[in-house]
TIVEX-264243 format. One record per atom (N, C-alpha, C, O): residue in one letter; y negated, z, x negated. Coordinates in steps of 0.05 Angstrom, whole numbers, plus 5000, padded with zeros to 4 digits. Layout:
AYZX...
This chain:
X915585616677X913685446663X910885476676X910585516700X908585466654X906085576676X904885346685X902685406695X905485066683X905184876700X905684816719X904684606729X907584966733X909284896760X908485046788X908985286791X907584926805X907085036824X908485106837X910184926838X909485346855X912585386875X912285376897X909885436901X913885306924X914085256946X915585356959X917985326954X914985476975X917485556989X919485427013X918085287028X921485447019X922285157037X921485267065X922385127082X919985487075X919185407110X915785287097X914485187115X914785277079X912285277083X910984947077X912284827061X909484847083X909084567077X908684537044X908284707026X908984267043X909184207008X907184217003X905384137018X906684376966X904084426958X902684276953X900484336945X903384016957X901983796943X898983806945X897683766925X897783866965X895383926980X893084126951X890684106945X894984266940X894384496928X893884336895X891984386880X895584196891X894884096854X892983876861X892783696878X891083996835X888583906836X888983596824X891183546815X887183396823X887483116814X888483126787X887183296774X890582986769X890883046750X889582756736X889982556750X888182726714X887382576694X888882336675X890882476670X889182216669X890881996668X889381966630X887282086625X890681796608X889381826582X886781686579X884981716563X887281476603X884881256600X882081406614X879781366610X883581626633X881081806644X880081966630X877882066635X881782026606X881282296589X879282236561X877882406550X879581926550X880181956531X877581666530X876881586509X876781566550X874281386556X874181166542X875480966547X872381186519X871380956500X872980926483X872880716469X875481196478X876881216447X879480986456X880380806442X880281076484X882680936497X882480586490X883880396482X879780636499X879280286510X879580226475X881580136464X877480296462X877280176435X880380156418X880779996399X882180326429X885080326410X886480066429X887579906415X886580016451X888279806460X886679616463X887779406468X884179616460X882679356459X883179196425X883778966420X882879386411X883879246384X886579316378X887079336354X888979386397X891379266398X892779456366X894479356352X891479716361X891779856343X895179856330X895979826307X896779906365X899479956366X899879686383X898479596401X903079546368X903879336386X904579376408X905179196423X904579636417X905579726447X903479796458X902579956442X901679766479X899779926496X901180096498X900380226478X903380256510X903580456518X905280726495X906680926499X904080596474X904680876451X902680986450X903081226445X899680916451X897081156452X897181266473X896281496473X898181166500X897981246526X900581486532X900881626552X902081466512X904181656514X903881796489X906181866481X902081886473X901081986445X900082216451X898282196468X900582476442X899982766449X897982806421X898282756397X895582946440X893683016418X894383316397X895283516407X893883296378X894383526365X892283706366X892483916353X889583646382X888083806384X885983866409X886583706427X884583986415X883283946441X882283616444X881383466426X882583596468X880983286474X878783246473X877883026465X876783486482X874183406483X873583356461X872383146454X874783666434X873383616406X873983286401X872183126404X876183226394X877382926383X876382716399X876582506386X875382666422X873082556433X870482546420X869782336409X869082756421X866582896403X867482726369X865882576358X869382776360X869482726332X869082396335X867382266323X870982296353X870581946354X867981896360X867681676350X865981946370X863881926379X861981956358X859881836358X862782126342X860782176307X861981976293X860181816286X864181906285X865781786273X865481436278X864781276261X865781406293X866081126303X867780866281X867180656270X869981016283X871480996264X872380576279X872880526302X872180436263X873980156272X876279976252X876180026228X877779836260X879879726247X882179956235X883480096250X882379956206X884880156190X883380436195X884580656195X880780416198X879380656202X880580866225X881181096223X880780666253X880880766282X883980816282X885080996295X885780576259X888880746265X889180986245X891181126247X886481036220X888081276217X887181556235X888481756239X884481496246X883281736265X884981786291X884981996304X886281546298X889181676315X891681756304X892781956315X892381696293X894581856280X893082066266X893982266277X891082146248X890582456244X890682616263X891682846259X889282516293X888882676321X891382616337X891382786355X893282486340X895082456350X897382466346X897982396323X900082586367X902782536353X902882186372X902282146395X903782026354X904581806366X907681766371X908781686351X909381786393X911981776388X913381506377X912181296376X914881536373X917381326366X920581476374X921081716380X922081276372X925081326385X926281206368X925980986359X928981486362X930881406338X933181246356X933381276381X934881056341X937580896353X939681016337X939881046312X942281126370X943781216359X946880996353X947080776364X948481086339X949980926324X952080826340X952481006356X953780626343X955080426363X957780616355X958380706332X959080646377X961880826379X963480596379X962580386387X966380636367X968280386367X968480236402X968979996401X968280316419X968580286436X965880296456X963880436453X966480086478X963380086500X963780276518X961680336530X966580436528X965780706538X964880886521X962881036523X966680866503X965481126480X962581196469X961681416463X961180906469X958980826465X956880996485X955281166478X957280896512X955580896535X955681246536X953581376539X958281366533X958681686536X957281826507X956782066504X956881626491X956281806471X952881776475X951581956464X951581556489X948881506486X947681816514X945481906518X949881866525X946882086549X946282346531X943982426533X948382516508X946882596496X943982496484X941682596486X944782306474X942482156451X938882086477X936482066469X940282086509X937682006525X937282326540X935682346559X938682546531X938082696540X935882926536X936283046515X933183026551X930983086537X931483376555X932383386578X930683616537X930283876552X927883906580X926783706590X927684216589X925784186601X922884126582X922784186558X920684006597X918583986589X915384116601X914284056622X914484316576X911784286588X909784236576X909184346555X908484066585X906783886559X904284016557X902984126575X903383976513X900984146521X898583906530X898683656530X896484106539X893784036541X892483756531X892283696507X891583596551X891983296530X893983086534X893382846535X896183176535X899483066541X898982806566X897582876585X899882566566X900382456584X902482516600X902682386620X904582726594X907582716599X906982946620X905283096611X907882996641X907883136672X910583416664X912983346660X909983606664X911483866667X914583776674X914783556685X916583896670X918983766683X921284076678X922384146657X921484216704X923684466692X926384456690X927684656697X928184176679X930684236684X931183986662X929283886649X933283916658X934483676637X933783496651X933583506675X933083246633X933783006655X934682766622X935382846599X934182486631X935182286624X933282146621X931882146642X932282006602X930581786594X931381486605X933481496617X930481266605X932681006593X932580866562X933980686554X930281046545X930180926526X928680866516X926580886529X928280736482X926180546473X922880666476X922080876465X921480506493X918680616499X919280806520X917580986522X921480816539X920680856558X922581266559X924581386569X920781286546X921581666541X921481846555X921982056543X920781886586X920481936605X922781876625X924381696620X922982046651X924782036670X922981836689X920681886696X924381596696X923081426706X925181486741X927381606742X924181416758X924481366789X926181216796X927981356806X926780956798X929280876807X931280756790X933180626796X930480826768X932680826735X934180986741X936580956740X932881186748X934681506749X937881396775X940181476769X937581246796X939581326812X941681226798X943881326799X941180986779X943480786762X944281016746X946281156752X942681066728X943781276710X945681416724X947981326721X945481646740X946781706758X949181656761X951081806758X948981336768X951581266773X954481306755X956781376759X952681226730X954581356698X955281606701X957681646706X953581816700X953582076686X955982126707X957982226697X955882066748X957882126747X961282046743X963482156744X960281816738X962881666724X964481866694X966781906684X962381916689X962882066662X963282396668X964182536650X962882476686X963882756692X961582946683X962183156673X958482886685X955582876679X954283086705X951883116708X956483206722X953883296746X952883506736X952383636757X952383616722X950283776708X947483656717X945983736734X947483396698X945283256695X944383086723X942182976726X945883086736X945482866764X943983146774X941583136779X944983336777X943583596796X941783676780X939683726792X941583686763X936983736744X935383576747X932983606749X937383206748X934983096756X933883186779X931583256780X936183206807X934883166831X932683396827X930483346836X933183656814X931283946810X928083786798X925783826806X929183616779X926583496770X924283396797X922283496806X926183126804X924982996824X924783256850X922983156864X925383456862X924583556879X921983736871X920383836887X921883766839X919383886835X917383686835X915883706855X916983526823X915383306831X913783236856X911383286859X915583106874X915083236908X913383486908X910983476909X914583666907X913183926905X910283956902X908684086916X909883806880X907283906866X905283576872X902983576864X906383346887X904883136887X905182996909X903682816914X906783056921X906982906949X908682656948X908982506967X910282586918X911082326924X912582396893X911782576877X914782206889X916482206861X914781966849X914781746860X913482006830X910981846811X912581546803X914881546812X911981346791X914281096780X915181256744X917381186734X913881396734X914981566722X913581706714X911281666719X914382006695X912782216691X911282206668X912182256646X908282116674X906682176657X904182086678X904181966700X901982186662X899182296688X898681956698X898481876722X898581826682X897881486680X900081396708X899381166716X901781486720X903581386738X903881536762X905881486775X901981726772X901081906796X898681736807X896681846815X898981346806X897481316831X899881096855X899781016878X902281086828X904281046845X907281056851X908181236836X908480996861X911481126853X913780926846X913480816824X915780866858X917580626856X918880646873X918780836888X921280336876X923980306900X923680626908X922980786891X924480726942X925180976945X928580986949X929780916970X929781086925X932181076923X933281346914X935381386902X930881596923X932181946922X934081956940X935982076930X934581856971X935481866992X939381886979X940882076984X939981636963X941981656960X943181766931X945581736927X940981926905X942082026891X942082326908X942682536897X941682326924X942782666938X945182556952X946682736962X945782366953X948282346959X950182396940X952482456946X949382366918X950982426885X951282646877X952582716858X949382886898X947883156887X951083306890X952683186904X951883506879X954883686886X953483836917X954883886937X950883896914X951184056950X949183856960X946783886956X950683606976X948383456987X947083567017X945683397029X947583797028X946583927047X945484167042X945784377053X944284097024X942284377010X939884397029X938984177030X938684547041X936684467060X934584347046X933084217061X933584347013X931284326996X931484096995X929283996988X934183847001X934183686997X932183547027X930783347021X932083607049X930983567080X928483557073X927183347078X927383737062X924383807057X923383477042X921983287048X924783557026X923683307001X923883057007X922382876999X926983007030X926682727038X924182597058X923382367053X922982767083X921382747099X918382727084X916582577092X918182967053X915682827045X916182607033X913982497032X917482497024X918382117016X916681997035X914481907030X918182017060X917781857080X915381857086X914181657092X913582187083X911182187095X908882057075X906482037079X910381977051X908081857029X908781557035X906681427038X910481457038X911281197049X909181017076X908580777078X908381277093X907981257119X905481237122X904181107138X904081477092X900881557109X899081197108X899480987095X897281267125X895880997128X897080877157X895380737169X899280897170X900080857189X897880757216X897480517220X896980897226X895080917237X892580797232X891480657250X891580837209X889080627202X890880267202X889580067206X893680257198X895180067191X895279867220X895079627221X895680007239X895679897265X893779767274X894079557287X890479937264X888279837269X887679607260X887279397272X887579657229X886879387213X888579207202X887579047186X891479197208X893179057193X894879147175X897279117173X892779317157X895279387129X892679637121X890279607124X894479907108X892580107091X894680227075X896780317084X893980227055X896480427026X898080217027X897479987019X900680317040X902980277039X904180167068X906580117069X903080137083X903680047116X902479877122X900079867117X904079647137X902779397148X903479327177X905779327186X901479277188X902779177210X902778857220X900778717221X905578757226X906978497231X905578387253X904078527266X906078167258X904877957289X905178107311X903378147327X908278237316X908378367339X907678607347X908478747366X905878667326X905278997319X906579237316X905379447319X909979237306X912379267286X910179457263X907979377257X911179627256X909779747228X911679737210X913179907219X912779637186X913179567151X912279587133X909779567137X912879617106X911379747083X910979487072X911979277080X909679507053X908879477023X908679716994X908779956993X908379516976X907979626961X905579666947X904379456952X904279786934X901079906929X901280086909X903480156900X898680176902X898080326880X895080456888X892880346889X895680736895X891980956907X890680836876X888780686879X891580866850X888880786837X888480536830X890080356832X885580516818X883780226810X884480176777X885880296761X883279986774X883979866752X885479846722X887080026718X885279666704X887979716693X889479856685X888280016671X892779916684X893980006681X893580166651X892480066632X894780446652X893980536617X896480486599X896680556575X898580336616X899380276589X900080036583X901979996568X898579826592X897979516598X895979516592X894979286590X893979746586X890579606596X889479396576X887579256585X890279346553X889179066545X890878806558X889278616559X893378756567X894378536580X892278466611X891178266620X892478706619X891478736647X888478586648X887778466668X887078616627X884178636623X884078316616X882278176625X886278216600X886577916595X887577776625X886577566632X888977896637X890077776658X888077676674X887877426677X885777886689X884677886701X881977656686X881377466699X880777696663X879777486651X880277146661X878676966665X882877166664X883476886668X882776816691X881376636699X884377046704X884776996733X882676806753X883776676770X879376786750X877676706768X877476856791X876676746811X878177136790X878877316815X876777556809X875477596789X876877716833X874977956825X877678126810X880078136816X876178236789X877678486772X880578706790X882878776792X877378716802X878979076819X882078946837X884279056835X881378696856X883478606860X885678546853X887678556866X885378486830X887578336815X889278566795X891578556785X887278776795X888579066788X891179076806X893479026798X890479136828X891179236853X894479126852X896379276851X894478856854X896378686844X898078796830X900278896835X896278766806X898478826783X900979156781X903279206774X898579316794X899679556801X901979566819X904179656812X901379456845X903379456859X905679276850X907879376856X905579036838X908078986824X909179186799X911379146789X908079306792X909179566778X910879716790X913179766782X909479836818X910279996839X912779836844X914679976850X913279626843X916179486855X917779446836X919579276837X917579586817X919379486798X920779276781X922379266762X919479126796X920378766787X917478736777X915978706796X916478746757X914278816743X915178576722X916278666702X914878286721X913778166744X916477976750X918777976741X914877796770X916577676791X915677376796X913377326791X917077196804X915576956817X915276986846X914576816862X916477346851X917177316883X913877436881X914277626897X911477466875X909077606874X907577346864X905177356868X908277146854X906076956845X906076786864X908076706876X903276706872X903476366883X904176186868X905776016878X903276156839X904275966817X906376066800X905376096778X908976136801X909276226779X909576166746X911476226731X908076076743X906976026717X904676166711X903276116692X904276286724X901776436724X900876776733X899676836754X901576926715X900677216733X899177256743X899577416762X896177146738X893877136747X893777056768X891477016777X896077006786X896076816819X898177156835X898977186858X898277326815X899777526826X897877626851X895477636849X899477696876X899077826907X900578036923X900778076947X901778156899X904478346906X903278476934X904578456955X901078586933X899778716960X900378546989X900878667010X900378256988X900378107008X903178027022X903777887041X904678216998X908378077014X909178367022X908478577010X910878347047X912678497054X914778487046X916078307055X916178687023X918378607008X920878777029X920878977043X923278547021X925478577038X927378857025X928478997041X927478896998X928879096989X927479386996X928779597002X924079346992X923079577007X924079697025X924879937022X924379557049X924379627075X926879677094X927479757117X928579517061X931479587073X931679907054X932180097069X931379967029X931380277030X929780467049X930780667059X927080377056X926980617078X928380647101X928780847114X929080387105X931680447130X933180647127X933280827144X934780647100X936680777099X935881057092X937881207093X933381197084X931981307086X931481507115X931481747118X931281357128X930681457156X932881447168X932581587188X935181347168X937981397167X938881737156X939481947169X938681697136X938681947115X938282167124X939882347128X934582137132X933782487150X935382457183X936782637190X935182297198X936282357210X939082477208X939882677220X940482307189X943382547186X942982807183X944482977193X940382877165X941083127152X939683347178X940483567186X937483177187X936683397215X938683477241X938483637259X941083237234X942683267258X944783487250X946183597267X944783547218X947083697208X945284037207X946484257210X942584007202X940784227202X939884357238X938584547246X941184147251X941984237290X937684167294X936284317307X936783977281X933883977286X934683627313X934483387307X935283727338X935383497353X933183317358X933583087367X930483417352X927583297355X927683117328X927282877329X928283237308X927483047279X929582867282X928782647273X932182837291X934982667283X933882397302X933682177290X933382417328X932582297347X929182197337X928781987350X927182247325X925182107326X926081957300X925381727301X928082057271X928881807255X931081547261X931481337250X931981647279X933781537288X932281237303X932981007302X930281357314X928481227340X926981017311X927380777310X925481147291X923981007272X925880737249X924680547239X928580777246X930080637232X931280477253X931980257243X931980497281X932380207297X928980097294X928979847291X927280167293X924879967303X924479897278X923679657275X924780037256X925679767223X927279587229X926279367231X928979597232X931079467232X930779177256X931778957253X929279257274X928779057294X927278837276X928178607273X924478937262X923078867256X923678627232X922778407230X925778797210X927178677189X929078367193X929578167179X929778477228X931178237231X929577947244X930377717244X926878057257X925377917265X924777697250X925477457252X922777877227X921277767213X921677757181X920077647166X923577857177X925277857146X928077627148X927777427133X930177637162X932177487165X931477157174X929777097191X932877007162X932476797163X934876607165X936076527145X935476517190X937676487199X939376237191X941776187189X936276057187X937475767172X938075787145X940175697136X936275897132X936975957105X939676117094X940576087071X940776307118X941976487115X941276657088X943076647071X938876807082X937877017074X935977117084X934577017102X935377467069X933077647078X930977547060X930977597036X929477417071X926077367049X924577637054X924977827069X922077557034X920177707038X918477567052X918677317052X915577787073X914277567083X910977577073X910077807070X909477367070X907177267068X906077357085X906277267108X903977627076X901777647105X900377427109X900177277128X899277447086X897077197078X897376937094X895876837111X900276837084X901376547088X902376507133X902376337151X902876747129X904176837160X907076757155X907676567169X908976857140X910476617141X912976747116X911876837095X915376767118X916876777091X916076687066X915076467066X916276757051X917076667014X918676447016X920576447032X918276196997X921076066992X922376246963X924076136950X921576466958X922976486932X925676666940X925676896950X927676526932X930176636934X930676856920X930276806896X931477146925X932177246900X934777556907X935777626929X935077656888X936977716885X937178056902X939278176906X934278166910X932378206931X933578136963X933278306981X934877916967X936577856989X938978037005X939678067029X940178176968X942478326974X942778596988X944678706999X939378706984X938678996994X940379097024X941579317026X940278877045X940478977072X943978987075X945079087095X945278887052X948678927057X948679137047X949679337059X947179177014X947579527000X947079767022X948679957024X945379757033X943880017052X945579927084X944880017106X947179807081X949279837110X947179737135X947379837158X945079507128X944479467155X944679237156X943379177176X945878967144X946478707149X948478657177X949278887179X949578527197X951478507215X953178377193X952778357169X955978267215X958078107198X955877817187X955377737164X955077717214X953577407208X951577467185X951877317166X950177617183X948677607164X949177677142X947477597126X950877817131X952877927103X954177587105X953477457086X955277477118X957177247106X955377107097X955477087072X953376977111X950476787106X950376877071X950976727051X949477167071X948777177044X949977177030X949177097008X953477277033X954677217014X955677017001X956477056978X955876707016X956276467013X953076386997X953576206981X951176436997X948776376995X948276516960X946676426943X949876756956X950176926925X951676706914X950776556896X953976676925X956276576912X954576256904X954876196881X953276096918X952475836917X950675936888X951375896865X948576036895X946175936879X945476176863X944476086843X945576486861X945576676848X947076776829X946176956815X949976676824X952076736807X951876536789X951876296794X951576646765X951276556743X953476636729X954976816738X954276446694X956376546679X955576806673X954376736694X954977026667X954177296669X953777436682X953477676675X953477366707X952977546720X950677406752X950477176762X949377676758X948277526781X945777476775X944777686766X943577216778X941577176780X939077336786X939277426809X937577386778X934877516793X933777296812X934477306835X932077096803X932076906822X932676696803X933476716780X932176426820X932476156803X930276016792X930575766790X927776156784X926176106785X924976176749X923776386743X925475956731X925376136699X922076156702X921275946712X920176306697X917176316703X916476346676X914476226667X918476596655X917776646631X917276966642X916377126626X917777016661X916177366669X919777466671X921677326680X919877756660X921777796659X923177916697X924378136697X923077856709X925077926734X924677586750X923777496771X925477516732X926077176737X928877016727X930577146715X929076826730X930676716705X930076666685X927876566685X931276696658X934476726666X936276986663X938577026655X933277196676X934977506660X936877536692X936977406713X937977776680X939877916697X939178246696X938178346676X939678366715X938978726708X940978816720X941978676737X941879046715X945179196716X942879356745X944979406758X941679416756X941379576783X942079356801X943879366818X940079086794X940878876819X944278776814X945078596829X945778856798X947978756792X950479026816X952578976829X949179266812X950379416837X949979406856X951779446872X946779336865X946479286896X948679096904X950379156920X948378826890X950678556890X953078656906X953578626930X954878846881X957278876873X957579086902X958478986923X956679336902X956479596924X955679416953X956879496972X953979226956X953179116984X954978876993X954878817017X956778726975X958078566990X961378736986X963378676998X961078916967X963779016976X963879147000X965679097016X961979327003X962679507036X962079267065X962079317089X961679037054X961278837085X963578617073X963078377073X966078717063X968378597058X969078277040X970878107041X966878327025X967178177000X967278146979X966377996962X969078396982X969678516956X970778206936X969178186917X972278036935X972777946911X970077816901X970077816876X967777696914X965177566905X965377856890X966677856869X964178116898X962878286886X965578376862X964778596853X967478336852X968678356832X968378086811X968578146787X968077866816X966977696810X964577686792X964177576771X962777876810X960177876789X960378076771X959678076748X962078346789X962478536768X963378446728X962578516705X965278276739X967078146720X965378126702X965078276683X963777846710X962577716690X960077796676X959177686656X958278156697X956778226685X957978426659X956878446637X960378556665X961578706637X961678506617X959878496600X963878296617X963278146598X960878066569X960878036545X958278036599X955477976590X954478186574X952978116555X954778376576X954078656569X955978716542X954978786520X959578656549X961378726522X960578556501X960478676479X959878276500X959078046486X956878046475X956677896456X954278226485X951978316466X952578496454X951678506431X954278746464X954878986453X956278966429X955679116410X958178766427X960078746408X957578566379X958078556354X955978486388X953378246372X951778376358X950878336335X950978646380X948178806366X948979016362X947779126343X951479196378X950979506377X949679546394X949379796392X948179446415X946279536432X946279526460X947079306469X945579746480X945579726496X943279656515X942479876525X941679436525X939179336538X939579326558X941679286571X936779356564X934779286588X935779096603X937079156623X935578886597X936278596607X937178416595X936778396571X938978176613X940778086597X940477716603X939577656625X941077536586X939877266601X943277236612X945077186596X943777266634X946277176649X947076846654X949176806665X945276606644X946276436639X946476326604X946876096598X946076506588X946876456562X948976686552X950176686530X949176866573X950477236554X950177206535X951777176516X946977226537X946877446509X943577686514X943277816535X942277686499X940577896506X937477746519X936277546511X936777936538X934777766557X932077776537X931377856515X930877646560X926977646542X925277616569X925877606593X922777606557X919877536572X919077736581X920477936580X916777736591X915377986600X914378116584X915078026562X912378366580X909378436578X910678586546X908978636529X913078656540X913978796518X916678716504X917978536515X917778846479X920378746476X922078826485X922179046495X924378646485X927778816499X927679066480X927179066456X927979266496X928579496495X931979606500X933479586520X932579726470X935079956471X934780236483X932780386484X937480266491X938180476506X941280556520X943180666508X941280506538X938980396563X939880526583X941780416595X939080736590X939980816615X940980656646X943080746656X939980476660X941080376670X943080186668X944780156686X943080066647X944879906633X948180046637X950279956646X947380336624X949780456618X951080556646X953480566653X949380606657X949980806679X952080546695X954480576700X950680316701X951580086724X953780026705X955680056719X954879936673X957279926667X957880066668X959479956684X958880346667X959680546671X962280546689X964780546686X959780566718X960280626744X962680326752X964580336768X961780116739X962979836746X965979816738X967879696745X965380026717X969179936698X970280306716X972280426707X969080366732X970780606740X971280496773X973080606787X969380246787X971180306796X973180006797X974479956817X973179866776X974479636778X976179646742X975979466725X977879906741X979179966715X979979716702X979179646679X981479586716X982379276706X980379076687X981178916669X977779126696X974879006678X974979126657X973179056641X976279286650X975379526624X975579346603X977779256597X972779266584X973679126556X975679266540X977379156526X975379556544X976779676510X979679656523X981179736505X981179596545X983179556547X984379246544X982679076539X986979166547X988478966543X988278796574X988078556576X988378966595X987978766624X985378626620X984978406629X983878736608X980878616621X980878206613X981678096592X980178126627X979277826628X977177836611X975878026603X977177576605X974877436591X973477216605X974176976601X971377276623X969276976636X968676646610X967376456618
């Protein structure tokens, strides 16, 4: 593909070498703003994911003679634009059959996009999750994953990782997903353990790629010590270094940018700040949260920049866990020993100033406030999934899930209904495996069959309603979730992937069979 830059594995990553790439809102100036400012498409992010059929500058140049507004401006983008849409494929008698028949239907070839394209080069197959979201997204992909190999899929588990190692390759970091609009930030870092999924997880290409993770995670370090916090690194009271989450670019998002532009209106805040915000709760994936608001009733009180999130920091642990394994298996005794050295002083730090002994959970903490979050959330479970909780602190939380996060459906996000979707009363099938995978390996397993249970159910009980497989689910009504910046979205790649993986390894749950229970 003549988009792709190559690397070779002794030589440092090219990232250095690809030039800044352009984003649609960068490309496309007054035409961008004017199509999502009058809300042309109910989605912001169908012009922002819309391939021009012609050079940009000319179709710039033409809007600029033109000054086309209202039915005018939607037909001058659709003449100049392909606008996508996404066909729904048809419900199989069955929810395995279903889920096995949907990775064809999310499966997209390689891609190289032309000239114009918001969509990022890609040389191997990968997996969508769906709906709007037509692109190989970042920590969707490890759920997915989890299906395809349930389903006997390693084809596709090994192109993604080819994907995501080109990526790296060419940018220094796996983007939150592939399109130019999402190279100022990335998401959860959860590559570490789909190479655990990979068929050769001691490929040396895999070493390279994990250390630049880390090293995009990291940069700022140093300025971080000085002043407190830079990028992505903060430093704690005891002078401990921990991440956050962030976003390198400014203002609003391109495929939010009319929400964003309202948000900030309200807000009483400076603009650029409240960007910043919004971005980095993007970057976290819980896009949005009450664990990021001071009010939550309010986005406009969003500070994602100002918390040290606990699920963060428990994946880079395991992260730096990770290379050290792989440098100790590659005989590199200098690299195994300085990660080794870098994931106890997380881990010190996590238990310091993350664990909370009365509460018995992991919060996030308040730079700002000096001080934990009271918001409970489901965020807690990270440090049993990634193997670094002790016994005392896995029981704490598991009595603490079982009390106030287990819902008839499944497990809670938090308890906190705000109206923002990673609140109550949805539920999401990734936080439903951390759950299920983190209290089973710290020996609680029946809680984590428990939730398993009742999230299949949640999932068979819409499936059997709509035909459909979603995004999110309201786990104290089972049935299909809401809120947040767009509609429930079909698909669904993570959806499928986490039931999948849930009824393989707890067969007895299987709806299409006769054992399975009913919650």
């Amino acid at each position: 593909m003549r988009r792709f830059i190559l690397c070779g594995l002794a030589a440092l990553l090219c990232m250095a070498q690809a030039a800044p790439v352009a984003s649609p809102q960068q490309i496309y100036g007054p035409l961008f703003e004017a199509v999502q400012r009058a809300r042309i498409f109910a989605d912001g992010k169908s012009f922002a994911d819309a391939a021009p059929k012609g050079d940009p500058a000319a179709i710039l140049r033409s809007y600029r003679a033109e000054k086309p507004q209202g039915e005018a401006l939607r037909a001058f983008v659709l003449r100049h634009f392909d606008v996508p849409g996404e066909a729904v494929a048809a419900p199989a008698p069955t929810l395995r059959g279903h889920i096995k028949a949907l990775w064809p239907h999310l499966t997209r070839p390689p891609l190289d996009p032309p000239p114009g394209s918001s969509a990022l080069a890609l040389p191997a197959p990968y997996v969508v999750p769906g709906g709007r979201f037509r692109e190989i997204y970042y920590w969707d992909s490890y759920f997915t994953m989890l299906g395809l190999r349930a389903d006997g899929r390693q084809d596709l588990i090994d192109s993604m990782l080819t994907d995501f190692e080109s990526l790296i390759a060419r940018y220094g970091f796996i983007p939150n997903g592939t399109r130019t609009y999402y190279l100022g930030r990335s998401q959860p870092p959860f590559f570490a353990l789909m190479v655990d999924l990979a068929s050769r997880p001691d490929d040396p290409r895999h070493l390279v790629a994990l250390r630049a993770e880390h090293d995009f995670w990291m940069r700022g370090a140093d300025e971080a010590r000085r002043s407190g916090a830079a990028l992505r690194v903060v430093r704690m009271p005891d002078g401990a270094l921990l991440n956050r989450y962030w976003d390198d670019r400014a203002g609003p998002r391109d495929e939010s940018w009319a929400e964003d532009v309202a948000t900030a209106r309200a807000s009483n805040r400076p603009a650029a700040e409240l960007y910043r915000h919004l971005r980095a709760g993007a970057e976290s994936g819980w896009d949005f949260s009450s664990r990021w608001l001071d009010d939550p009733a309010r986005l406009s009180t969003i500070r994602t920049t100002d918390m040290v999130p606990v699920d963060l920091n428990s994946l880079l642990w395991g992260l730096e866990r990770a290379i050290a394994r792989h440098c100790a298996a590659a005989g590199d005794a200098d690299c195994t020993r300085r990660f080794e050295s870098l994931a106890a002083a997380r881990r010190r730090a996590i238990d310091r100033w993350l664990w909370q002994p009365r509460a018995g959970r992991f919060a996030d903490w308040d730079r700002q406030a000096g001080k934990p979050t009271p918001v409970l959330s489901a965020a807690t479970l990270y440090p049993l999934f990634v193997g670094m909780a002790d016994d005392r602190q896995a029981d704490a939380v598991a009595a603490l899930t079982r009390a106030q996060l287990l819902a008839q459906g499944g497990l809670r996000t938090t308890r906190i209904a705000s109206g923002q979707q990673w609140d109550s009363p949805n539920g999401w099938a990734p936080l439903q495996w951390i759950a299920v995978a983190g209290l089973g390996r710290t020996g609680h397993d029946d809680l984590a069959k428990e939730i398993a249970r009742r999230w299949i159910g949640t999932i068979d009980a819409a499936w059997r309603d709509t035909g459909k497989m979603l995004e999110k689910y309201d786990v104290e009504e089972r049935r299909p979730g809401g809120g947040g910046e767009y509609p429930l979205q079909d698909g669904f790649g993570w959806t499928n992937g986490v039931t999948r993986a849930l009824i393989e390894r707890y067969p007895g749950l299987d709806p299409d069979t006769a054992v399975a229970s009913t919650p």
